[in-house]
N, C-alpha and C positions, 0 to 999 in steps of 0.2 A: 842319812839314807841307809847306811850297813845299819844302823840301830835300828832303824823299822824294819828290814828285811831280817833282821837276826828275831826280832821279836815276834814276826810274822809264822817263821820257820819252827820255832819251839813251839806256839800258841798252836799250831797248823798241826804238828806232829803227837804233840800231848792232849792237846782238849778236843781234836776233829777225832784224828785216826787212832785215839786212847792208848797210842804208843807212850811205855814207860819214861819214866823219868831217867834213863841209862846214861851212863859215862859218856856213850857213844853222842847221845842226844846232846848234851851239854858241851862234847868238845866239838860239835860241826856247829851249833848255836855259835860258840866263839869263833870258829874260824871264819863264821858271816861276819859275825860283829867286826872283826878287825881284819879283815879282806885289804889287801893292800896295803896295811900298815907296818913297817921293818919295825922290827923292835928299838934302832937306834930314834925311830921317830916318837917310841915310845918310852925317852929315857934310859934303855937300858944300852950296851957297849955292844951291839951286834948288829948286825945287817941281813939277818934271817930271819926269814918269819915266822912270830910266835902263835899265830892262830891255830886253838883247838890241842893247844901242847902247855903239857902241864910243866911249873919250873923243875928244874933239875940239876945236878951237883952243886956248884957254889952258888944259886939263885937264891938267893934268900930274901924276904919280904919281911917288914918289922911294921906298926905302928907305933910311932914314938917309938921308947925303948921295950917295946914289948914286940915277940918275936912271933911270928903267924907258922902254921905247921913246917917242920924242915922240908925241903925238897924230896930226902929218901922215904919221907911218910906219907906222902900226897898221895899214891893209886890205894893207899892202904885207905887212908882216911875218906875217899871219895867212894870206894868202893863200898863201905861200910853206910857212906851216907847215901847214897841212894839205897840200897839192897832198906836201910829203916825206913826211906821211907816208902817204898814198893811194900814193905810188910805194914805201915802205917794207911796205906789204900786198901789192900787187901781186908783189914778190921773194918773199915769204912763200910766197906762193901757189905761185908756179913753180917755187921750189929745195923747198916743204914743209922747210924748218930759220927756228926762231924759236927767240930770247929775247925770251921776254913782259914777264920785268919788265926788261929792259931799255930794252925798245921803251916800256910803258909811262912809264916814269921818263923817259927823252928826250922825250915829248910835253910829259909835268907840265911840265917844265925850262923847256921852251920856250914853253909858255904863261903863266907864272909871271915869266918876264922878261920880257914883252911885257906883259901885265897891261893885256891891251885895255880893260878895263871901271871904270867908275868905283867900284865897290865889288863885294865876291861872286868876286876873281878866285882867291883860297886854295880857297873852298869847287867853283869850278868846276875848280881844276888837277886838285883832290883825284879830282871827276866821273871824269873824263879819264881819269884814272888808271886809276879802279880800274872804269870798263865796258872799257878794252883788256886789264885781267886778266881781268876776267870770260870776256871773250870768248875770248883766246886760252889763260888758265891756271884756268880755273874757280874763283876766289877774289877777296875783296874784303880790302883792309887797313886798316886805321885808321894812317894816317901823321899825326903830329902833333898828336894829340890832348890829351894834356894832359904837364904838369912838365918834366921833362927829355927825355924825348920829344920836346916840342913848340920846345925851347930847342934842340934837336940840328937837329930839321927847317929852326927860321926862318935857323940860321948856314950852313945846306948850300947853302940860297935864295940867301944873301945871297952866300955864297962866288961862287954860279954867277954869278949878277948882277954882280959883282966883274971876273971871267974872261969876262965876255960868253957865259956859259953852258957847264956842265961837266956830264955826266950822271955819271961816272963813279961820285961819291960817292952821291948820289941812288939810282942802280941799289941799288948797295949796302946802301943802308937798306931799299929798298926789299924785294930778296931777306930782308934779313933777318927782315924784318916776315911777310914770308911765308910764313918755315921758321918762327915765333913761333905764325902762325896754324891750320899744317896738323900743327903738333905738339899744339896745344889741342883741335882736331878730332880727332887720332889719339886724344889721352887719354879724350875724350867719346865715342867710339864704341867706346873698348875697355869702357868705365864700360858703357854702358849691354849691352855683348852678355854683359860677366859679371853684367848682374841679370838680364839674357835668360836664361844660361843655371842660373843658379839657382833663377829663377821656372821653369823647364822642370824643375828637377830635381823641387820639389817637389810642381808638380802629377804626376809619374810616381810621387813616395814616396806621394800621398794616393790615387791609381788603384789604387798595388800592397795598401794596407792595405785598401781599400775589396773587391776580388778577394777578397785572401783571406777576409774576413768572410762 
């Protein structure tokens, strides 16, 4: 439920009311997401709450042995990521040419290395992600969700992490997850206009037998 409520609240704020992508916006997003939850529930050695609060002195986050932004470089690093991509909207706007799942996929990327938060930072790249689809490509995806999926998504993570950050692969899954999505929608909408127009045939067969009587 905080997942759909947090997801409701960024989508609400960025694609209704074309409020920026801001610091501000992403650390109240998390403090929905994780409402109620102490950080000791989240693993870490404390009994305060970590929503909407980015780590700080000895917090440190690793995948595997690779180390995600230090604590004292987080407002530096976020600062920087939003302000590219509010200047990455801003070109949008004035040339009107966008790749959305690129643009999206480059945000995840980069907040996903930076991993400002002490827990929730997978469920907020995801956020990110899919309200710049929404907005810009009218579509949501499921990245990483479960099996091999999800074992594809955590090595693309790790790769970028690796390279100090690569969108390129990421885009890529990304597009593809979305030709996945708007092919399932194409099939669902072909399904239901052929029982549309079946249901139409047979209430015309029941009108014409009823006429003739």
């Amino acid at each position: 439920m905080q997942h759909a409520a947090a997801f409701q609240f960024i989508v609400d704020q960025f694609v209704k009311k074309c409020e920026p992508m801001s610091e501000r916006l992403i650390k109240e997003t998390h403090r929905i997401l994780t409402y109620g939850l102490s950080a000791a529930e989240a693993g870490n050695i404390s009994n305060q709450s970590f929503g909407g609060v980015y780590r700080s002195g000895n917090e440190l986050a690793f995948a595997g042995s690779l180390e995600y932004t230090r604590p004292a470089d987080i407002p530096k690093a976020m600062r920087a990521t939003v302000e590219s991509l509010q200047n990455d909207i801003a070109a949008i706007e004035n040339t009107g040419v966008i790749d959305p799942f690129m643009l999206a996929a480059k945000y995840c990327d980069r907040f996903v290395n930076i991993h400002p938060f002490k827990d929730g930072n997978g469920r907020m790249c995801r956020m990110i992600l899919n309200t710049i689809l929404i907005k810009y490509a009218g579509i949501v995806i499921s990245l990483g969700e479960k099996g091999d999926e999800r074992d594809e998504y955590l090595l693309i993570a790790q790769e970028s992490t690796l390279s100090g950050g690569h969108t390129g692969q990421l885009g890529k899954k990304v597009l593809d997850l979305a030709h996945q999505t708007l092919r399932g929608l194409k099939k669902k909408l072909l399904r239901r206009l052929d029982q549309r127009v079946e249901k139409d045939r047979q209430e015309r067969s029941q009108a014409n037998e009823q006429s003739w009587f």
